[in-house]
Z-matrix of the N, CA and C atoms (Angstrom, degrees):
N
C 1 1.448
C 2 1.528 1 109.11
N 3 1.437 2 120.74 1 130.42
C 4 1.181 3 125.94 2 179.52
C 5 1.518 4 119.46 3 -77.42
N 6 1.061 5 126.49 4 138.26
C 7 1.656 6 125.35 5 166.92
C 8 1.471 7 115.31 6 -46.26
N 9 1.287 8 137.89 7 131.74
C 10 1.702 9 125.77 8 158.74
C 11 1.291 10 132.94 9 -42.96
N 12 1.528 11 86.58 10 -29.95
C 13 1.930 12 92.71 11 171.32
C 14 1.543 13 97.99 12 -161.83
N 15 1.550 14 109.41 13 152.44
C 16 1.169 15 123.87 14 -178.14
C 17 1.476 16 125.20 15 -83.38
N 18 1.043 17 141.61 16 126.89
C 19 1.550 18 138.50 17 -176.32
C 20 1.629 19 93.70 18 -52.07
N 21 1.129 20 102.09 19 170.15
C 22 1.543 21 93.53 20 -177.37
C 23 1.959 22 91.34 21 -150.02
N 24 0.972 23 144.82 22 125.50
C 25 1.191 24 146.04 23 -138.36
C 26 2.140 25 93.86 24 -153.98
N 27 1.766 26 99.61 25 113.63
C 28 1.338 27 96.48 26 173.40
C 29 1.554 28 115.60 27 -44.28
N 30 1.142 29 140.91 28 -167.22
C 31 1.187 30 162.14 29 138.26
C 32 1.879 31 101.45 30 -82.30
N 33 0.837 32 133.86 31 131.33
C 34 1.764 33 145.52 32 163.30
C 35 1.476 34 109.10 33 -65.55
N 36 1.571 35 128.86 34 112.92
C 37 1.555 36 113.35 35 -172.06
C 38 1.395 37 99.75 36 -95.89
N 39 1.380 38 104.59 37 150.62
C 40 1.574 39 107.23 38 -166.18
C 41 1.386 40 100.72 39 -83.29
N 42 1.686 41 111.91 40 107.42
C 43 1.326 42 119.14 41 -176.98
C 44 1.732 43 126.86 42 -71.17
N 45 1.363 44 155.62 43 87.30
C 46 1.288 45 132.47 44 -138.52
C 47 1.389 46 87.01 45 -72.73
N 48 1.195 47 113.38 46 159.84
C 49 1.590 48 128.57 47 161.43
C 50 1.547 49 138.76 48 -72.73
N 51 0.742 50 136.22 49 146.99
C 52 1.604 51 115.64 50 -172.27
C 53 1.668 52 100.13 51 -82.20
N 54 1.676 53 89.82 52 155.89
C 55 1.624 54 92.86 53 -177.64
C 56 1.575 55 123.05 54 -101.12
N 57 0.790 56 144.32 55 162.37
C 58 1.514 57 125.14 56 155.05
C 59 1.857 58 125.37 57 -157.30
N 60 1.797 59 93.69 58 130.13
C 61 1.333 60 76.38 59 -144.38
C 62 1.661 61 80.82 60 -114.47
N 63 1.834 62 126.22 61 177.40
C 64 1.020 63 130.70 62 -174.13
C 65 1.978 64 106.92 63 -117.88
N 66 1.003 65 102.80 64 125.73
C 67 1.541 66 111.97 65 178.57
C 68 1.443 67 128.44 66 -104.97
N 69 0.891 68 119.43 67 103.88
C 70 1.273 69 114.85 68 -173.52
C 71 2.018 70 117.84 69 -72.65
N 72 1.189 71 111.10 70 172.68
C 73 1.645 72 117.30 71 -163.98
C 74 1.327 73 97.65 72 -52.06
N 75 1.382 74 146.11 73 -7.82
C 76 1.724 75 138.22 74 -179.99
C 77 1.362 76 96.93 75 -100.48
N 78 1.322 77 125.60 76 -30.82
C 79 1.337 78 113.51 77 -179.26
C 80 1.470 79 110.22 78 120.18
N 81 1.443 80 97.87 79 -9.16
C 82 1.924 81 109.24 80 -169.43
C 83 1.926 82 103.49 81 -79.80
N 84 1.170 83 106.11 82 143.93
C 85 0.883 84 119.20 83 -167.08
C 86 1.821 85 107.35 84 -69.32
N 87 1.158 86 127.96 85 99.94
C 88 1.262 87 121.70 86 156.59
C 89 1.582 88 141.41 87 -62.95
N 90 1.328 89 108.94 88 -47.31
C 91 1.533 90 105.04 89 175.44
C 92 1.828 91 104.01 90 -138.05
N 93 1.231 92 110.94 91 157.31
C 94 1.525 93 118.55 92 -174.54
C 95 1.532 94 103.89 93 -122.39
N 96 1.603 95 140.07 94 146.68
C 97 1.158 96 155.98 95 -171.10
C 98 1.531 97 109.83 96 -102.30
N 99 1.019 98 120.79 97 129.53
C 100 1.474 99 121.90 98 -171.88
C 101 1.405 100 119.94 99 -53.60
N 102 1.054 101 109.59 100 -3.67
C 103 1.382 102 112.36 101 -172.05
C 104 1.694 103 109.05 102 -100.38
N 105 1.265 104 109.46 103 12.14
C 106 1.467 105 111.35 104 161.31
C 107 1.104 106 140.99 105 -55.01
N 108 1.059 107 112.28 106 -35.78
C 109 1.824 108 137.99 107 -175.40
C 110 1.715 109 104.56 108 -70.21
N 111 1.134 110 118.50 109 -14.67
C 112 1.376 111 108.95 110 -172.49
C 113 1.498 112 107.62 111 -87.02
N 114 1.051 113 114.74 112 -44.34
C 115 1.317 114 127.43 113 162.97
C 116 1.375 115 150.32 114 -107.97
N 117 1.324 116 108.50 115 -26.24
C 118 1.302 117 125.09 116 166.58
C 119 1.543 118 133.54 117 -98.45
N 120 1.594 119 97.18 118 26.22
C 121 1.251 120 116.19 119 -174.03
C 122 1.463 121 132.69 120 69.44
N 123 1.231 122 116.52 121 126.86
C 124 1.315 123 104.54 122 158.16
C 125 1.672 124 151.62 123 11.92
N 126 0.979 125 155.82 124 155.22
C 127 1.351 126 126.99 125 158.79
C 128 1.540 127 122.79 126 109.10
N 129 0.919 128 147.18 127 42.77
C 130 1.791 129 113.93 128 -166.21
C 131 1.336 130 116.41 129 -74.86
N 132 1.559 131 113.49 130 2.59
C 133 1.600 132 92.17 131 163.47
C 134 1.489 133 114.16 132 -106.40
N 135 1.428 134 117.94 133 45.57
C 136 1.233 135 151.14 134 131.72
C 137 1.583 136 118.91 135 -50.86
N 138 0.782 137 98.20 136 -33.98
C 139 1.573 138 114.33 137 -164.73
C 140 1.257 139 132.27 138 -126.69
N 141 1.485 140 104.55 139 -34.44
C 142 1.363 141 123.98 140 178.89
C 143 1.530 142 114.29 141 -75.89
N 144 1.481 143 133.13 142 132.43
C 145 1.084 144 120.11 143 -153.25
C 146 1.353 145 145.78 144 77.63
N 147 1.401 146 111.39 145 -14.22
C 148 1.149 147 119.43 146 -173.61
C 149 1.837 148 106.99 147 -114.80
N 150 1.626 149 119.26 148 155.44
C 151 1.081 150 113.78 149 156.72
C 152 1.209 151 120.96 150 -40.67
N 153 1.886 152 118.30 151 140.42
C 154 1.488 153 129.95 152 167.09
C 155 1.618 154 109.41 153 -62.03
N 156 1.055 155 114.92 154 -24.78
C 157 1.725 156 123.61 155 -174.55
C 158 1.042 157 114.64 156 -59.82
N 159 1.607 158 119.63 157 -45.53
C 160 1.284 159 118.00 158 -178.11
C 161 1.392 160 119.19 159 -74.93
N 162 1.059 161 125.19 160 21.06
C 163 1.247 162 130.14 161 162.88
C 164 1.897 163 116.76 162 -107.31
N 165 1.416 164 110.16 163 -0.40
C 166 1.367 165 107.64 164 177.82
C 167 1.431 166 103.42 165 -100.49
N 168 1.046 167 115.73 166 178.67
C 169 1.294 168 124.36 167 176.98
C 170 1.566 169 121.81 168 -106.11
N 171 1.402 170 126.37 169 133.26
C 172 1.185 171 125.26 170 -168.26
C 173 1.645 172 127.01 171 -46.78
N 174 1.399 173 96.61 172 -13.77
C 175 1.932 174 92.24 173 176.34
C 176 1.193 175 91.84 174 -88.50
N 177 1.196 176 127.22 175 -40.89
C 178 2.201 177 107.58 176 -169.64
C 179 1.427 178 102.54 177 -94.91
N 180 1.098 179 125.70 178 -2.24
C 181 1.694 180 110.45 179 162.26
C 182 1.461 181 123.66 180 -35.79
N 183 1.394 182 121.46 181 -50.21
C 184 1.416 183 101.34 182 171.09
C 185 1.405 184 153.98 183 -81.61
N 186 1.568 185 88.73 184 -1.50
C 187 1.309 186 112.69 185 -175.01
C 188 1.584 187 107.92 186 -93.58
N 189 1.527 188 111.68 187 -27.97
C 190 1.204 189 134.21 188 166.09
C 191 1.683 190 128.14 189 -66.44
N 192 0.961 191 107.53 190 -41.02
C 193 1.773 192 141.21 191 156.51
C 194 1.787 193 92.29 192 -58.87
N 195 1.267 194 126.37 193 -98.49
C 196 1.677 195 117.58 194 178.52
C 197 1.187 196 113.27 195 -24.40
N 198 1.048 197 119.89 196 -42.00
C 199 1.869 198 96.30 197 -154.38
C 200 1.744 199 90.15 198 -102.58
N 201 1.131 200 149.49 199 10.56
C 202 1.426 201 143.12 200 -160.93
C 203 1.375 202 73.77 201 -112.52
N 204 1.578 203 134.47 202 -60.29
C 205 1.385 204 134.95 203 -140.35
C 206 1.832 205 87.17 204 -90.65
N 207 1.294 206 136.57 205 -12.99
C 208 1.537 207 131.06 206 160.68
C 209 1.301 208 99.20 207 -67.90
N 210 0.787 209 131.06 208 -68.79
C 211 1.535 210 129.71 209 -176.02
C 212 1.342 211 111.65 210 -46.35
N 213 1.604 212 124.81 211 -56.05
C 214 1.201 213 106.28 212 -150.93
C 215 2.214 214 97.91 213 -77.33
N 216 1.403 215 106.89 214 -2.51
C 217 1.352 216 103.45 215 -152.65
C 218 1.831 217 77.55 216 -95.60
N 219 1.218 218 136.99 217 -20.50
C 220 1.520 219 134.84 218 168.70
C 221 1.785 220 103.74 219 103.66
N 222 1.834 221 102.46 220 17.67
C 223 1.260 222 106.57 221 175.23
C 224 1.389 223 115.89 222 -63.95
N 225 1.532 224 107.86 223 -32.90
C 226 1.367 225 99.18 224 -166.59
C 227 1.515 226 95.92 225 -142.45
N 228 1.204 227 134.26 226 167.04
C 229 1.330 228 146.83 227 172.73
C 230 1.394 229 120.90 228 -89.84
N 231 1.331 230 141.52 229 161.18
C 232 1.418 231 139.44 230 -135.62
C 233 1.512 232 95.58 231 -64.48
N 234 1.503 233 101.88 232 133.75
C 235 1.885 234 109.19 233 -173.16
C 236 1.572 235 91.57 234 -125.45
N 237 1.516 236 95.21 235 146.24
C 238 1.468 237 124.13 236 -162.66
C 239 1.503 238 119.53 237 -114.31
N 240 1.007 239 147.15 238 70.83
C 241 1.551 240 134.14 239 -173.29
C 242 1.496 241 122.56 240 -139.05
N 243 1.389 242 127.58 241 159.97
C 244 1.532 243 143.30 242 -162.11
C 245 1.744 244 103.35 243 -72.95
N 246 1.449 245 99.10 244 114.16
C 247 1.877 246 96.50 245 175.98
C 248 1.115 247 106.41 246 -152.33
N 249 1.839 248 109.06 247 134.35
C 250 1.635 249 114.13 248 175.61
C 251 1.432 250 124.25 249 -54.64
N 252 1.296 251 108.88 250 120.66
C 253 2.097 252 101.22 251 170.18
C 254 0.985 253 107.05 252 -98.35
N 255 1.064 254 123.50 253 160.56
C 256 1.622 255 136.35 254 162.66
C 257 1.417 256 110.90 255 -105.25
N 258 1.432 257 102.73 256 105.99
C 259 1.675 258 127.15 257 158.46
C 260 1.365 259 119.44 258 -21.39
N 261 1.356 260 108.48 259 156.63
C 262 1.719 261 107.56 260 156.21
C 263 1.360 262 120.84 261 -53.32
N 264 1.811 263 116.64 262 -31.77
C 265 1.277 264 119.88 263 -163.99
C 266 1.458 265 92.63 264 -83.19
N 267 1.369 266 141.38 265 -7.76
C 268 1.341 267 127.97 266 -157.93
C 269 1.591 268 126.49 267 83.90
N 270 1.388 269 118.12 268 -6.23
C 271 1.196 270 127.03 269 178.17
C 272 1.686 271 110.52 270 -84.98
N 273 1.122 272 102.90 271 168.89
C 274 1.736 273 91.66 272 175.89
C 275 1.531 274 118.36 273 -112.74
N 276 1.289 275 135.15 274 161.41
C 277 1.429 276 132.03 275 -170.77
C 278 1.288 277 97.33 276 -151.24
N 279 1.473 278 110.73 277 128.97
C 280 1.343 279 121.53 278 -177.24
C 281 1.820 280 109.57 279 -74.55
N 282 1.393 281 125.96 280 127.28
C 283 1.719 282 103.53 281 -171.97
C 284 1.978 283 78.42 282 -145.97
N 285 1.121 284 90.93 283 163.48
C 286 1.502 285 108.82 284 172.69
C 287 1.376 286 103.38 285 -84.63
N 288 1.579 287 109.45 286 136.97
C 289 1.444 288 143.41 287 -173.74
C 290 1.403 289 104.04 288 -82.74
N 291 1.187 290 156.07 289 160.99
C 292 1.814 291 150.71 290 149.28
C 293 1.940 292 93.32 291 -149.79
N 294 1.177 293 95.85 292 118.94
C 295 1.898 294 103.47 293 168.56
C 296 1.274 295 108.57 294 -91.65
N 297 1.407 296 140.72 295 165.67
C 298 1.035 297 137.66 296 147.83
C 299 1.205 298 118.93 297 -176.31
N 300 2.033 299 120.86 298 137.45
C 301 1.463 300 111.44 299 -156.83
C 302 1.422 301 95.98 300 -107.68
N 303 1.810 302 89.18 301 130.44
C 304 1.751 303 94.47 302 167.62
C 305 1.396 304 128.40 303 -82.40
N 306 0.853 305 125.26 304 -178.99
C 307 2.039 306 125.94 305 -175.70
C 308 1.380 307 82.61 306 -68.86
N 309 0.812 308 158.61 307 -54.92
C 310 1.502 309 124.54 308 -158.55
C 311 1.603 310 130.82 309 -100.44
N 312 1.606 311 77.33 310 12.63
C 313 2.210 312 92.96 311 158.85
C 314 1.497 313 91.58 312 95.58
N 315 1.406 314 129.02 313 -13.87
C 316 1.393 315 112.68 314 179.89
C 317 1.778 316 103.03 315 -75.04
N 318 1.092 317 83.56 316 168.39
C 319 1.982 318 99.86 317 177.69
C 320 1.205 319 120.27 318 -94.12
N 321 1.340 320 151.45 319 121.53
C 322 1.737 321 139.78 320 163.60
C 323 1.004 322 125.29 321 -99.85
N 324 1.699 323 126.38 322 95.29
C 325 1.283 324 124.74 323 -168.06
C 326 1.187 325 107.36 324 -81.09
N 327 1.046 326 124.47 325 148.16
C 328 1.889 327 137.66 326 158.68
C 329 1.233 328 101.02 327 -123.20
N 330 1.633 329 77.20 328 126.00
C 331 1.609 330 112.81 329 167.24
C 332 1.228 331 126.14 330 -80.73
N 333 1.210 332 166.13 331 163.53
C 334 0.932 333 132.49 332 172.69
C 335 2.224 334 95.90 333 -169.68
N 336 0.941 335 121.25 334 100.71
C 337 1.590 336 124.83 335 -161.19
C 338 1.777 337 95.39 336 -87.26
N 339 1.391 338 82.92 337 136.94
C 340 1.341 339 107.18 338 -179.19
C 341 1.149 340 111.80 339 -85.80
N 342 1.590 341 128.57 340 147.00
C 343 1.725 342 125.32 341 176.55
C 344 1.562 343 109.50 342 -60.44
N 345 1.450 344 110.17 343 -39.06
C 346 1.708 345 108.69 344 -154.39
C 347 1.317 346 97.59 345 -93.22
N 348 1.728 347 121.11 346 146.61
C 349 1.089 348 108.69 347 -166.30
C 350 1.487 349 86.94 348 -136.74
N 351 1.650 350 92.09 349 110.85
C 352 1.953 351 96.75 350 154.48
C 353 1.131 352 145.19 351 -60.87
């Protein structure tokens, strides 16, 4: 015997996670957040060691570059703004930027990927 009507149950969209990684005073990447792998590929020694920059994309580099180097200089307090990353796959995904300086002068970026993709 059939039901009258079927439950009907969304599908779950695979949400990426926000990332957040720790930079030390050169800019090189010190520590990576588990939540990398969803989007930013595989790997953390992908990442680890290397400049945070190379993961932005050349049109928001400078705006991205200012406000990390406001922060880290204690000009300004944790700054927030829209910047392309580049994926594990190499493609780019627009995600929200967040700076912020910890007591011990390192930086903690959050990543944070946006749904809409330009």
């Amino acid at each position: 015997m059939q039901p009258a009507f079927l439950e009907v149950r969304p599908i779950p969209s695979v949400r990426a996670e926000p990332v957040s990684l720790v930079v030390d005073r050169e800019g090189i990447i010190r520590s990576v957040s588990p939540g990398h792998s969803s989007w930013l590929g595989p790997g953390r020694h992908r990442l680890l060691g290397h400049p945070w920059w190379g993961l932005v994309h050349r049109h928001d580099l400078d705006l991205a570059l200012h406000y990390v180097q406001c922060v880290q200089d204690g000009v300004a307090g944790p700054r927030v703004w829209r910047v392309r990353v580049r994926t594990g796959t190499g493609t780019w995904r627009w995600a929200q930027m967040m700076a912020m300086r910890q007591h011990d002068g390192f930086i903690r970026l959050w990543l944070n990927p946006l749904e809409a993709a330009d």
